[in-house]
Structures are given as structure tokens and as C-alpha cells.
C-alpha positions as CSV (number, residue, x, y, z in Angstrom):
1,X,14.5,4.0,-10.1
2,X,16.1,6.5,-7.6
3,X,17.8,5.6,-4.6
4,X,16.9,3.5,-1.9
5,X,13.9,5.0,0.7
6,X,14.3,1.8,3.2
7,X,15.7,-1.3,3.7
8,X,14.8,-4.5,6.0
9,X,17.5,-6.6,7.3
10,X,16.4,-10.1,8.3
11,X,12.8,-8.7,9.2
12,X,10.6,-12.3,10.6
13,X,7.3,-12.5,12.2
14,X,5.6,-15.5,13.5
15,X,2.0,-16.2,15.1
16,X,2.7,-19.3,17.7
17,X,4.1,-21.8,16.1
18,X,3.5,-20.6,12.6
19,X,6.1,-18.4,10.6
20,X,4.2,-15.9,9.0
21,X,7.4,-14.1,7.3
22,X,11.0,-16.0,7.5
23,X,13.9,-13.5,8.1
24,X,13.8,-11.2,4.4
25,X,16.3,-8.5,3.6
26,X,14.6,-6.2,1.0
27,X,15.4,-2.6,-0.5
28,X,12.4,-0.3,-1.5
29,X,13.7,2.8,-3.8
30,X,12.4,5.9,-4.1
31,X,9.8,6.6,-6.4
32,X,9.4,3.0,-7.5
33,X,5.7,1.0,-8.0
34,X,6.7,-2.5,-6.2
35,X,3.9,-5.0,-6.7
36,X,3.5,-8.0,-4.1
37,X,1.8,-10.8,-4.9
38,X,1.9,-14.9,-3.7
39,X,-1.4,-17.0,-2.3
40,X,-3.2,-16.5,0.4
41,X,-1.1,-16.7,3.9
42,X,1.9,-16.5,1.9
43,X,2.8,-13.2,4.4
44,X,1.9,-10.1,2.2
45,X,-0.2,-8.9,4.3
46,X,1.9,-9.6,7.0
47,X,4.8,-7.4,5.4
48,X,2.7,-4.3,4.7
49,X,1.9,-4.7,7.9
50,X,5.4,-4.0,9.6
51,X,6.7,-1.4,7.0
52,X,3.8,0.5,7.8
53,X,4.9,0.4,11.8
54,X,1.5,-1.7,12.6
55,X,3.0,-3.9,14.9
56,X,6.7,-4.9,15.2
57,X,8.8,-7.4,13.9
58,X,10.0,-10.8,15.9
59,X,13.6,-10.3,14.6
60,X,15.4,-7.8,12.3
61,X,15.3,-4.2,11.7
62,X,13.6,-1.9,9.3
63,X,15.6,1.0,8.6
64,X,14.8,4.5,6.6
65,X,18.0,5.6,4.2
66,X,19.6,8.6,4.4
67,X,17.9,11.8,4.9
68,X,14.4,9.6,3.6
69,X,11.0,10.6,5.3
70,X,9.9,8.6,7.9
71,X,6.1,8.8,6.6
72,X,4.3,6.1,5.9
73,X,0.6,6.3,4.4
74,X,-1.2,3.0,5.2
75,X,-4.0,1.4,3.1
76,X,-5.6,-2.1,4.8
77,X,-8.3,-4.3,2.8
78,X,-11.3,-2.6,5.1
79,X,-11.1,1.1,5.0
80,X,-9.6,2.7,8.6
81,X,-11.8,5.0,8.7
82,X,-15.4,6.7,11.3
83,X,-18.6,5.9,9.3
84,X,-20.3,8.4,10.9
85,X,-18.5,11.0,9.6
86,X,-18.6,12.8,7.0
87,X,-16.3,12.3,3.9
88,X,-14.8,16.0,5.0
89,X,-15.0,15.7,8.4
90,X,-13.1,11.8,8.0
91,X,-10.5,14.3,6.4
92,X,-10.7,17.0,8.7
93,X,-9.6,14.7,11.5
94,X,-7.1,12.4,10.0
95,X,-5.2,15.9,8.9
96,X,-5.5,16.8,12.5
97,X,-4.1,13.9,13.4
98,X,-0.9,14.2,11.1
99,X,-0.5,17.5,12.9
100,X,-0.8,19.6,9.2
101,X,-0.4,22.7,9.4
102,X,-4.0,23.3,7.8
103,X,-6.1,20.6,8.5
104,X,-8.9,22.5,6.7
105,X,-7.2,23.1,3.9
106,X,-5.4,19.5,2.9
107,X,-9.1,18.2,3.3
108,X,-10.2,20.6,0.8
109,X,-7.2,19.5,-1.3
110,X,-7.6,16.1,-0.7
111,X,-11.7,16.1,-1.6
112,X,-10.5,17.7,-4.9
113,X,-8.2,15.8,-5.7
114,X,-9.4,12.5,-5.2
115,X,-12.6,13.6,-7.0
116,X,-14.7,13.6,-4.1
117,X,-16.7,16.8,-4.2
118,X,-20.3,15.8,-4.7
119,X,-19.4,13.6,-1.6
120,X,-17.9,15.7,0.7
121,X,-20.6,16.2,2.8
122,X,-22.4,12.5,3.4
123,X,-21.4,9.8,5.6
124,X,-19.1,7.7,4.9
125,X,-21.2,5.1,6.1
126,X,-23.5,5.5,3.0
127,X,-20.7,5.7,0.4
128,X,-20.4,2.8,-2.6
129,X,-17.4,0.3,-2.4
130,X,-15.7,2.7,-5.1
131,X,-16.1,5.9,-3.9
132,X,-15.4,4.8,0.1
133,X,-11.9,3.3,-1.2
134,X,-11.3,6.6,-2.8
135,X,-11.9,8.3,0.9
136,X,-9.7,5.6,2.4
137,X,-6.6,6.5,-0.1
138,X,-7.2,10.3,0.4
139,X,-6.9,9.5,4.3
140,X,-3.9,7.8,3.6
141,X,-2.8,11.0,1.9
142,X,-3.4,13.1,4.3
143,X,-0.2,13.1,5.7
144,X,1.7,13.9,2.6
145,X,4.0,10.5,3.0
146,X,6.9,9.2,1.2
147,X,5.9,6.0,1.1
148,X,2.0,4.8,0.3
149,X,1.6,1.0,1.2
150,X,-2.1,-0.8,-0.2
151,X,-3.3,-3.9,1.2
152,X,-5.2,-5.3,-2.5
153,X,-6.4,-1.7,-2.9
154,X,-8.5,-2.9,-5.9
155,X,-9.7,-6.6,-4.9
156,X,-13.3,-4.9,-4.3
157,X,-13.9,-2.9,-6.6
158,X,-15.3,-3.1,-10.8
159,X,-12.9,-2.8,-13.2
160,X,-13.9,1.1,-14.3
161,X,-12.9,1.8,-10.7
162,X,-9.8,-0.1,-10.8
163,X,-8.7,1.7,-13.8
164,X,-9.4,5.2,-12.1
165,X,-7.6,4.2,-9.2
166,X,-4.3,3.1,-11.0
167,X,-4.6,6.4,-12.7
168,X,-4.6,8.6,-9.1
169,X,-1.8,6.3,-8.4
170,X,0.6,6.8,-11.3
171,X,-0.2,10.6,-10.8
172,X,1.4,10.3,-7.2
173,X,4.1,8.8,-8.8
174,X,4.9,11.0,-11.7
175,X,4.0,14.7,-10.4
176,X,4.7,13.7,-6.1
177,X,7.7,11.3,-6.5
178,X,5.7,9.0,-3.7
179,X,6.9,5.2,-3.5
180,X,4.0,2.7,-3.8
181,X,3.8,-0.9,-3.2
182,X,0.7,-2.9,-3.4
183,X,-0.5,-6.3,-2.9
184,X,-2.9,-8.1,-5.4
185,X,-4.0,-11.3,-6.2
186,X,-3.5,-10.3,-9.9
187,X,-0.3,-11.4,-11.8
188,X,-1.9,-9.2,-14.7
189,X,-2.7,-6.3,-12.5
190,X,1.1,-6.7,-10.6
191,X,2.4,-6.7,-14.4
192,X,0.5,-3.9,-15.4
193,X,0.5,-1.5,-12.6
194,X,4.3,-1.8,-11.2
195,X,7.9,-1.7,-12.2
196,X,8.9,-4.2,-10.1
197,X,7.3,-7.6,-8.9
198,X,8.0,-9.7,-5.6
199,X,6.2,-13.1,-4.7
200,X,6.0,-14.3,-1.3
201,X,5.1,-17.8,-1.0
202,X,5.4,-19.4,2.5
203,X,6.6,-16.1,4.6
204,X,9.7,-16.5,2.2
205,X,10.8,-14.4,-0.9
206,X,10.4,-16.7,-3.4
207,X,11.4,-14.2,-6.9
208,X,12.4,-10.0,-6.8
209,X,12.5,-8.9,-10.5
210,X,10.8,-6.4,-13.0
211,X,7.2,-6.5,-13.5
212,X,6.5,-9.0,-15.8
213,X,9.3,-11.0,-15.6
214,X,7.6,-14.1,-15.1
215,X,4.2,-15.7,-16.2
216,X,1.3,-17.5,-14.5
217,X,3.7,-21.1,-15.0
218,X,6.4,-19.3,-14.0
219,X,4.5,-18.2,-10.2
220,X,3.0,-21.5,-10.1
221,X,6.5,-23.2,-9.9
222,X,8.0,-20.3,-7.3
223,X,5.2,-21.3,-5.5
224,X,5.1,-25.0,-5.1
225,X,9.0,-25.1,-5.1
226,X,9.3,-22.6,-2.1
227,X,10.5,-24.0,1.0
């Protein structure tokens, strides 16, 4: 892995009287797949949440290392998108929005690359599950960020999608250097699809270790033993 893109120090987050994430110090490296993975409410969501700048933490700091890129492209469950639109004009305007120098052009790009073509011109509104989650990554895109955070990116779609997916996103790794990390309900798919695996459980940071490094017995015990 290469060297460190950000770091949280002591990050929390509570709703009322519930802790959604207890203070967690983590490192994310550059160029690294990082899988996130626990039950439901155990704070993933919660985390991609504040490293993508939606809202703020309650204590803590997130800090960017170095000379890192402070860009962050943001995936949630339901696709942040304008249904009306077009899948070009979608493009068109999120560009704009990331003040590009050529919003034209990276939507052009983008429609390419994320196979998108014979699309371009309907609404998204009218687009299946697979092809709008494609529009919602090439959004994400559109910015040309360092970092590229997924909220269960695949927990929609059939498993020839989730395959073509995985394969856009080890391409961003390999040929752009970009930093993923992912949430998914799927120990296999966290195994498969990252180098490195973190379970929350209970707002708290319950293992950090390589992908695979632990079994379904294994995250069963992390998660009734966490605090």
C-alpha cells in the first residue's frame, strides 16, 4: 500500500442519546481497497458519512496527509442524482459543479467510460437499478477525486452487475491510483473485493486487518463480544 491519504483522530458521532460511532483513530492509504463491514447500525454508514464531509463530527478531527487531495467522490445507497435529466445532462451538471475545466468533455469521458453510451440521452428516471448505479459512480467521478467512498454500492444489484462493477473499480485502482473504501453486508464480497477489512460493531472498531483475515465465526464473535 502507499502512504497514508488521511487519518481520523478520535472522530465520534452520536444521535441523542445514542452513540452512533465511539471516538475511532483510523489511517486510509493511498491507493488501497478498504472494505467496511459489521450489522446493521453498527455506524458504517455513519463513517462514510463524515469522511465524505456530509456532516461533521461530535468530537475529533479528520485530517488529509501531506500534500494529499482534499477530493472526496461520494457514493450513498440511493443515487444523488436529478431524475429528470438526462444521463448526460446529470453529467454535464455535476462537472459544472466540480468547477472542471470542461464540463462537456469529462461527461463525454465519463459516458464512455462507465459504458453508458446507448444511455446518454434518456432520463435517469427511466434507467434499471444497474445501469442508474453506473450513472451514480460516474457522478461520483466527475470530479476526478482521490478518494471514492460507496455506501453498499452493490446491495441492489444481480450478481452480473456486481461483477462489472468491481471490475470499473479495480481499473480506478490500477490505471488512476484512486483509494476506495466500501461498505457491504458481504463478508465474501469484503474478502473478495479489498485488501484490507474493518468491522464496526456498536459505533466501535471491533478488527482492522487484511481482507480475509477472518471468517463468518470469526465476525460473529467480534460482534457479540464488542462493547
Amino acid at each position: 500500500m502507499g502512504e497514508p491519504l488521511l487519518e481520523t483522530r478520535g472522530i465520534t458521532r452520536r444521535y441523542g442519546g445514542v452513540t452512533a460511532l465511539a471516538p475511532l483513530d483510523l489511517v486510509i492509504n493511498r491507493g488501497e481497497r478498504v472494505a467496511l463491514t459489521g450489522p446493521n447500525g453498527a455506524g458504517k454508514t455513519t463513517l462514510l458519512a463524515l469522511l465524505a464531509g456530509v456532516g461533521t463530527p461530535g468530537g475529533g478531527d479528520i485530517r488529509w496527509v501531506g500534500d494529499a487531495s482534499r477530493s472526496v467522490g461520494w457514493v450513498p445507497q440511493r443515487p444523488a442524482l436529478y431524475p429528470r435529466l438526462t444521463v448526460r445532462e446529470n453529467l454535464r451538471l455535476f462537472a459544472g459543479l466540480e468547477r472542471v475545466d470542461d464540463a462537456v468533455a469529462t461527461a463525454d469521458r465519463l459516458i464512455t467510460r462507465a459504458d453508458l453510451g446507448e444511455f446518454a440521452d434518456r432520463r435517469a428516471n427511466v434507467l434499471s437499478t444497474g445501469t442508474l448505479q453506473r450513472l451514480n459512480l460516474a457522478i461520483a467521478l466527475a470530479g476526478a477525486p482521490a478518494l471514492l467512498l460507496l455506501d453498499e454500492p452493490t446491495g441492489t444489484l444481480s450478481p452480473d452487475q456486481r461483477v462489472r462493477l468491481w471490475a470499473w473499480m479495480d481499473d480506478l485502482v490500477r490505471t488512476d491510483g484512486m483509494t476506495l473504501v466500501f461498505s457491504t453486508q458481504s463478508m465474501d464480497e469484503a474478502a473478495r473485493s479489498s485488501d484490507r477489512m474493518l468491522v464496526l460493531a456498536r459505533g466501535r472498531l471491533a478488527h482492522d486487518g487484511p481482507a480475509g483475515a477472518i471468517d463468518e465465526a470469526a465476525f460473529m464473535t467480534l460482534v457479540e463480544e464488542a462493547p
